[in-house]
C-alpha positions in Angstrom: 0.0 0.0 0.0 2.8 2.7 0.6 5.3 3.6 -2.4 9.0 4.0 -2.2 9.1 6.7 0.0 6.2 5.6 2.4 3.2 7.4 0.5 0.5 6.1 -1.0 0.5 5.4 -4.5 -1.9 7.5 -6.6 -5.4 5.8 -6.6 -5.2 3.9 -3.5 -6.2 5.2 -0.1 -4.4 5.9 3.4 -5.8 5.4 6.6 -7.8 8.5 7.9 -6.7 10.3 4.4 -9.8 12.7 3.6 -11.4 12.1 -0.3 -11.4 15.2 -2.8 -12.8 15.7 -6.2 -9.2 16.1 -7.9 -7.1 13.1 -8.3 -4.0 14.3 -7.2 -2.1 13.3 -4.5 -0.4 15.8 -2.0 1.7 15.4 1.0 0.6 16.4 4.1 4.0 17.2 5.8 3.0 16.7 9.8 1.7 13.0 8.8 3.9 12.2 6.2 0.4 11.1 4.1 -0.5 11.9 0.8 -4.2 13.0 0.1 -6.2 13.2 -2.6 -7.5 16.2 -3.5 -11.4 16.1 -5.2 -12.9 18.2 -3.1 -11.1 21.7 -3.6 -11.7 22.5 -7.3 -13.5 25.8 -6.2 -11.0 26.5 -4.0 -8.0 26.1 -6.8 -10.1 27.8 -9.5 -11.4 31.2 -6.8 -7.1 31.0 -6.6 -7.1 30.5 -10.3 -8.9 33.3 -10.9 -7.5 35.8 -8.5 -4.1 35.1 -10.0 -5.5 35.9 -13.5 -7.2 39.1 -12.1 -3.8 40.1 -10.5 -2.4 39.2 -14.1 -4.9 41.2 -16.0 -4.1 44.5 -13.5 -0.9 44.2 -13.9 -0.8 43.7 -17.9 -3.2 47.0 -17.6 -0.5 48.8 -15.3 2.4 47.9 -18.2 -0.3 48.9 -20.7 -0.4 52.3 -18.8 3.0 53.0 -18.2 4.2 52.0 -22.0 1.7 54.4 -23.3 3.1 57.0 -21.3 6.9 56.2 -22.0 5.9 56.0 -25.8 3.9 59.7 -25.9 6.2 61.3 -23.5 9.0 60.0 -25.9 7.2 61.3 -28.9 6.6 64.9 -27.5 10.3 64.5 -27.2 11.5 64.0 -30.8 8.6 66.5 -32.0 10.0 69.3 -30.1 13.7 68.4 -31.2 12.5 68.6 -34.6 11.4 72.1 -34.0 7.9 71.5 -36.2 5.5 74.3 -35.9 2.1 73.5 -34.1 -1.4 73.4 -36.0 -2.3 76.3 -35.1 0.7 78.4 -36.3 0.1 77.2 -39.5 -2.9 77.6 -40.2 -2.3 81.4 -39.1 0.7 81.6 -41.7 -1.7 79.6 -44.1 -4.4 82.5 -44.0 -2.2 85.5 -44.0 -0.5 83.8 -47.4 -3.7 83.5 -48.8 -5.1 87.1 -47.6 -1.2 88.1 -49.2 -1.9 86.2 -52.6 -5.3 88.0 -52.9 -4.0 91.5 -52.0 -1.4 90.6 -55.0 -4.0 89.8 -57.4 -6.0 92.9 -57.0 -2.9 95.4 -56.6 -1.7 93.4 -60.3 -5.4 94.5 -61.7 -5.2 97.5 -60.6 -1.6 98.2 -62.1 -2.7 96.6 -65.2 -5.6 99.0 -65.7 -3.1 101.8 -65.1 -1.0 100.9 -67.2 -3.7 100.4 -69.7 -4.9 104.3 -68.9 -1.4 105.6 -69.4 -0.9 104.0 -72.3 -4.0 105.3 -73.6 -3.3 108.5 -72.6 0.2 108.6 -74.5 -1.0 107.2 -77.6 -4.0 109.9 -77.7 -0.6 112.8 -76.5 1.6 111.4 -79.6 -1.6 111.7 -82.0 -2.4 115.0 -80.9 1.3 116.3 -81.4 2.0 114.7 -84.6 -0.8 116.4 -86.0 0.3 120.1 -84.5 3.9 118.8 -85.5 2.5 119.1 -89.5 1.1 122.2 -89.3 
């Protein structure tokens, strides 16, 4: 009935040993008797579970603490790059455009004076040739 080292062989019984639901054998250290444990399956999966719930905190704590290493890095190497923020841009952006308008109307308006003076020359060199013949 014992084994090699004076427990009981998996599947038999000791004297006084208590019955669980799980087959396995464990050692009771005071007694020296192993005993099978069938009865304790809540008990290993409520320890089950707590470990996972520990594990799942934890992975959430990494989770944290990577996403701030990974932004706080980024900031980093955006402000070494010396980029301009969104806002500045567009600022810039508009005052181009507002600059490029400005340029097309000031260009119309130096066209049509240059149109008026040349009018105004051609109708001077008429007049004078005409007073030049005379």
């Amino acid at each position: 009935m014992r084994g090699q080292c004076g427990a009981v062989k998996p599947g038999e019984r000791a004297p006084g040993v208590l019955a669980f639901a799980l087959a396995r054998p464990y050692l009771i250290p005071d007694q020296g008797e192993v005993i099978d444990m069938t009865n304790g399956t809540n008990r290993i999966l409520d320890e089950f579970a707590k470990v996972m719930t520990d594990a799942a905190g934890a992975a959430q704590g990494v989770r944290r603490e990577f996403e701030t290493l990974f932004r706080s890095q980024a900031e980093r190497m955006l402000h070494s790059m010396d980029l301009v923020q969104r806002e500045d841009f567009e600022a810039v952006r508009d005052m181009a455009v507002k600059a490029r308008e400005e340029n097309a109307a000031l260009l119309s308006r130096i066209e049509a004076l240059e149109a008026k003076l040349a009018g105004g020359e051609s109708a001077k060199k008429s007049t004078s040739s005409t007073q030049s013949k005379k």
